[in-house]
Each structure stands twice: as C-alpha cells, then as structure tokens.
N, C-alpha and C positions, 0 to 999 in steps of 0.2 A: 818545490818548483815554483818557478814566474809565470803568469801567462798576461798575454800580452796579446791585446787582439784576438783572441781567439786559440793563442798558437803558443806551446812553451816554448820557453827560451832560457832560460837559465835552470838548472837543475843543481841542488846540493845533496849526496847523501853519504853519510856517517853511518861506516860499518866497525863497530865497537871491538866486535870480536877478533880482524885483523888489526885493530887501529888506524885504519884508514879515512881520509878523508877526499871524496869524489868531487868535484866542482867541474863547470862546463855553462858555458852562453856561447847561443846562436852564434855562430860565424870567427867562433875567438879560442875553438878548440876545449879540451879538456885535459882534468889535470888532478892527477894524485897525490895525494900530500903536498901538493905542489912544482911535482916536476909532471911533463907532460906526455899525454897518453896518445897512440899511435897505434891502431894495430896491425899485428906483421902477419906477413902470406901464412894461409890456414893450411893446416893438411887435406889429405882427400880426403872426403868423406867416411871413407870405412875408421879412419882415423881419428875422428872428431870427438872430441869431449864434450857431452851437450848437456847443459842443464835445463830444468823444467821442475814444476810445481806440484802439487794435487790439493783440489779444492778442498773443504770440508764435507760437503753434500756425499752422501755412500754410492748414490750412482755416477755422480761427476766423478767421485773416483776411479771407480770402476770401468768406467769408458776411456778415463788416462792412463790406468793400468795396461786396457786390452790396446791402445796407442804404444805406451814401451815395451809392450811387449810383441811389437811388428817391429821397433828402431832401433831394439838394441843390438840384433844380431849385425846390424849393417853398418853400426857407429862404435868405436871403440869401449866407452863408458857412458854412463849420465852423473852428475852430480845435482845436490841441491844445496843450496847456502842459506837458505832461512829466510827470504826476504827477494820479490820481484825487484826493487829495485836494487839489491846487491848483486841479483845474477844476471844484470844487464850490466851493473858496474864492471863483472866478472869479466862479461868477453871482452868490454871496452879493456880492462888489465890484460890478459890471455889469460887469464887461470881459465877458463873453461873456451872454447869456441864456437860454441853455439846457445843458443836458449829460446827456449817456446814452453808456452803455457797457454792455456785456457781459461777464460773465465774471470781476469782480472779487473778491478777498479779503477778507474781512472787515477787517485792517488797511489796504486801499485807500481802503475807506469810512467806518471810524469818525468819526475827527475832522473830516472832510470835511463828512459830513451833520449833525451837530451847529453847526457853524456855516453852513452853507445855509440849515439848517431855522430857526437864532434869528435869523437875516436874513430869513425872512420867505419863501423860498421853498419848495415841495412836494416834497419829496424823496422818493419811493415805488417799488417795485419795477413795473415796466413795467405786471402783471397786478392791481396793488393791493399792502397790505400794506407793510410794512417792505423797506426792500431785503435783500438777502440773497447771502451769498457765491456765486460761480458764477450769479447770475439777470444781469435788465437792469435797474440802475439809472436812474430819469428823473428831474433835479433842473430847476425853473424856475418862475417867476411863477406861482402858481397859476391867473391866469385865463387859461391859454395852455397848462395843463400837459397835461389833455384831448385837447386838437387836436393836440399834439405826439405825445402817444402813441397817437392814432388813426394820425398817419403814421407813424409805426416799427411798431405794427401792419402795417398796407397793406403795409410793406418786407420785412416774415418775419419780424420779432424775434418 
C-alpha cells in the first residue's frame, strides 16, 4: 500500500495461489488482473459467505472460536484464504461476502481495504471508524454491513 498524508490510497496485492493480481487508488476504482471490480447486491444474511481469521495467541483463538460459533448458525458458511489482505480482496471479487477478524496489523489491512473500499464495499472497524491495527475489522456490501456487525456484536467481539 501508498499512504499518503496519513491515508492509503493505493493498494497492490498478489494472490499466487489464484493468480491474481488486485490493484486500486483512491477515487479510480479497482481492478483484477486488470479488468474491473464492482460488487454486486449481497444475499441475506442467513446466506452470506463470510470469511475471517484466527490469530496465533491460544486464547485469541479461543475467543474467535466461541465468536463462530454464535455466526455460523445464522450465515451460510465461513471460509478463510490465507491472508487478510486476500480475504478483503475476496469480497471486493464476490468469492466470499463478508469478512472480519480480529487483531490485525496495520500491513494486514492496507492494501486490502483500499481495494474492498474502491470495489464498493464498507470496510470499518467493528465499533465505527477506520479500521485500526489490533481492533475488529468488518469488510462487505454495505446494505448488509449493519446486520452483520449487530451479530459479531451479539458474539463478544
């Protein structure tokens, strides 16, 4: 990622394992392998594909554990891709439609959320606000982002 004042703006990242390559600056959209990325009306909730993380630490585990295991019954699946900034790549694509985690670095998030956000989806810290290293990131459709973070609410995040 660029930053720029304070602020990213440009976001590159290379996921090997699809061959893909994610690109995105402020205000100019984003783009996979070079054609561009838009994402389309989400399903409902009980429907949503969400991906998320787990930290290393055994109890940071354990705490996202007892979180999917209050979300899964109410969302269709979770997946994980190996990599914060591919599973923001992810919704920005629609391979998944939602994603949160806990606990990330600031270089987990940069480029990630710069191209979620120019694809069109809500990218914000659980509580509001910009996401922020060590908080809970929630990227997805914005008209579904609400519902989703009332249930990670409900969960303990």
């Amino acid at each position: 990622a660029a930053r720029y004042r304070g602020t990213d703006v440009v976001g590159v990242v290379v996921d090997p394992c699809h061959g893909d390559e994610f690109v995105a600056a402020s205000g100019r959209g984003a783009t996979r392998n070079g054609a561009g990325l838009r994402l389309a009306d989400p399903p409902p909730i009980a429907e949503l594909l969400v991906a998320t993380g787990f930290g290393y630490d055994p109890e940071r585990r354990s705490r996202q554990v007892d979180v999917l295991r209050h979300l899964l019954p109410r969302v269709r699946d979770t997946r994980r891709m190996g990599a914060a900034s591919v599973d923001l790549c992810s919704v920005a694509l629609g391979r998944v439609d939602a994603y949160y985690e806990l606990g990330l670095a600031a270089w987990d998030l940069a480029a990630g959320v710069v191209i979620a956000r120019e694809a069109g989806a809500r990218v914000e810290e659980l509580h509001g606000g910009d996401p922020a290293p060590g908080g809970v990131v929630v990227a997805s459709h914005p008209a579904v982002w609400d519902e989703l973070a009332a249930l990670l609410v409900d969960a303990g995040l």
